[in-house]
matplotlib code that plots the C-alpha trace (Angstrom):
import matplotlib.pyplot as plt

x = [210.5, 211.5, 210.6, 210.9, 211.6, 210.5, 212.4, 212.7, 208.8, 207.6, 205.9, 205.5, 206.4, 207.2, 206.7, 207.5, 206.8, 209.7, 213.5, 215.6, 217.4, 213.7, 212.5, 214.9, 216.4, 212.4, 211.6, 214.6, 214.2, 210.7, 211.7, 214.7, 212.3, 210.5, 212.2, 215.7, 217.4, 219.6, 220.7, 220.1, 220.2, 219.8, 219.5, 222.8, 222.3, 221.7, 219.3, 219.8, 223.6, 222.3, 219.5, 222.0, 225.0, 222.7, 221.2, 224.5, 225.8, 223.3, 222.9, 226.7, 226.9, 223.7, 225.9, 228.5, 226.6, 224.4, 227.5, 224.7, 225.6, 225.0, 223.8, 223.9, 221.2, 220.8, 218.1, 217.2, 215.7, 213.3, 212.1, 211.5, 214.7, 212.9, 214.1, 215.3, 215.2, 218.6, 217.4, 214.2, 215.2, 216.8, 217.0, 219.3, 218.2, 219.4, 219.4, 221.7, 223.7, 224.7, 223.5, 222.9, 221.1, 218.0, 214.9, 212.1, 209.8, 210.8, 209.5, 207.9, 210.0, 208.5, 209.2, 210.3, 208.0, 210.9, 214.3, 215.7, 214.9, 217.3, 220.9, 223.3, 226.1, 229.6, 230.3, 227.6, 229.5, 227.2, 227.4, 227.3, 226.6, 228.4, 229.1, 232.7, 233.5]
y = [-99.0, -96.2, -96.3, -93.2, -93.8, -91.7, -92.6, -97.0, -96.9, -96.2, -93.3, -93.1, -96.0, -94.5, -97.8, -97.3, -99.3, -97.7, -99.0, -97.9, -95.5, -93.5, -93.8, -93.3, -89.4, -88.4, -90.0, -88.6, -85.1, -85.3, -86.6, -84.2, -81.6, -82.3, -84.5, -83.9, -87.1, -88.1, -92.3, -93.8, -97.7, -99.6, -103.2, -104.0, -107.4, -109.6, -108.5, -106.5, -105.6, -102.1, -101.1, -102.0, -100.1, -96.9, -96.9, -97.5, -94.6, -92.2, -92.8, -93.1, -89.2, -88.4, -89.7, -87.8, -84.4, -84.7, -85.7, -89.1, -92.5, -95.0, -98.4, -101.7, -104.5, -107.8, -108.1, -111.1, -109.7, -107.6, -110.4, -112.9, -114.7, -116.1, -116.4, -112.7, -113.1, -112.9, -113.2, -114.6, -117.9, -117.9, -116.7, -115.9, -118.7, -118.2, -122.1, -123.1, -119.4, -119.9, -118.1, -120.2, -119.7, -121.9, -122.3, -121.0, -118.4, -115.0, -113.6, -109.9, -107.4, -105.2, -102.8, -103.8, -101.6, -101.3, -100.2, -101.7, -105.9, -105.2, -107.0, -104.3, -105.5, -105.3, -102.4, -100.7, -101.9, -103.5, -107.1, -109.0, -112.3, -114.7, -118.0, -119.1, -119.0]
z = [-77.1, -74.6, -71.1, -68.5, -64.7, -61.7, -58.5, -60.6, -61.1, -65.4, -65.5, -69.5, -72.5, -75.9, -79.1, -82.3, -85.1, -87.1, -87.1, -84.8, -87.0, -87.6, -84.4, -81.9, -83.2, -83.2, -79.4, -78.3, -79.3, -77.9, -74.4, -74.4, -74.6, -71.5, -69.1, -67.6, -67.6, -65.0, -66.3, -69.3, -69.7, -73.1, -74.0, -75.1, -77.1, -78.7, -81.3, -84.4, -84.2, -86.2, -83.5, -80.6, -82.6, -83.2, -79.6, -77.9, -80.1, -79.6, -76.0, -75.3, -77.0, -75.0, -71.6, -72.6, -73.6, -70.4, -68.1, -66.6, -66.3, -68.8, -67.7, -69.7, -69.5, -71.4, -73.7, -72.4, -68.9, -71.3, -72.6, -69.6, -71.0, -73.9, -77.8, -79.2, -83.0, -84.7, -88.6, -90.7, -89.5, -86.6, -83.0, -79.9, -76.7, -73.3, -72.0, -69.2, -68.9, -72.5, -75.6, -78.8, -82.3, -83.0, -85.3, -82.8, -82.6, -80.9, -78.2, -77.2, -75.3, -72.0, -69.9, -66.4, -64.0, -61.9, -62.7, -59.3, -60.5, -63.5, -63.4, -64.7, -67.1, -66.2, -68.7, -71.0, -74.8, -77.0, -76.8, -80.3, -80.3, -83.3, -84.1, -84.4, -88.1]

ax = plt.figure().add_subplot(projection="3d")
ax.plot(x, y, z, "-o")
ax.set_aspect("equal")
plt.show()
């Protein structure tokens, strides 16, 4: 899911169906072709450690081609801080400002309307989420 922002306000929403590594090389090639971006943010976990490791990699080269900020938010504000799955069986919970794995169902993400509501991360590096071993 790719959203692009006029002045914090969505003015288009791009979903694919594929993974990650299909979808996001096509949508970005398409956007880059007719919209000059100016910041890029990502969701930077928890979920799927390979669609947060190819987004932060593509957008991080994109950052750096472009010379534009990249910005960092938690998955969990795309999701109205509800369960992001982790595997089959479990998935990542947000209770009490900790982050835990549990046997629920997951929830769907969105697209904030509005860029501006969004709490930015401290830095934009992919945050994986794992047990102690």
């Amino acid at each position: 899911m790719i959203g692009l922002y006029e002045d914090d306000k969505l003015i288009k929403e791009y979903k694919k169906e594929e993974k990650v590594s299909e979808a996001l090389p096509i949508l970005l090639d398409e956007i880059l072709k007719g919209y000059k971006l100016k910041k890029l943010y990502y969701a930077n976990g928890p979920g799927s450690y390979m669609g947060i490791k190819l987004s932060y990699l593509s957008l991080k080269t994109l950052s750096i081609v472009l010379k534009i900020p990249l910005f960092a938010v938690s998955a969990f504000e795309l999701n109205g801080y509800k369960a992001i799955s982790a595997n089959k069986n479990f998935c990542f919970v947000y209770e009490e400002g900790k982050i835990s794995l549990k046997k629920v169902a997951s929830a769907d993400f969105f697209l904030p309307q509005n860029l501006s509501s969004l709490k930015l991360e401290k830095d934009n590096l992919p945050f994986y989420f794992l047990d102690v071993i």
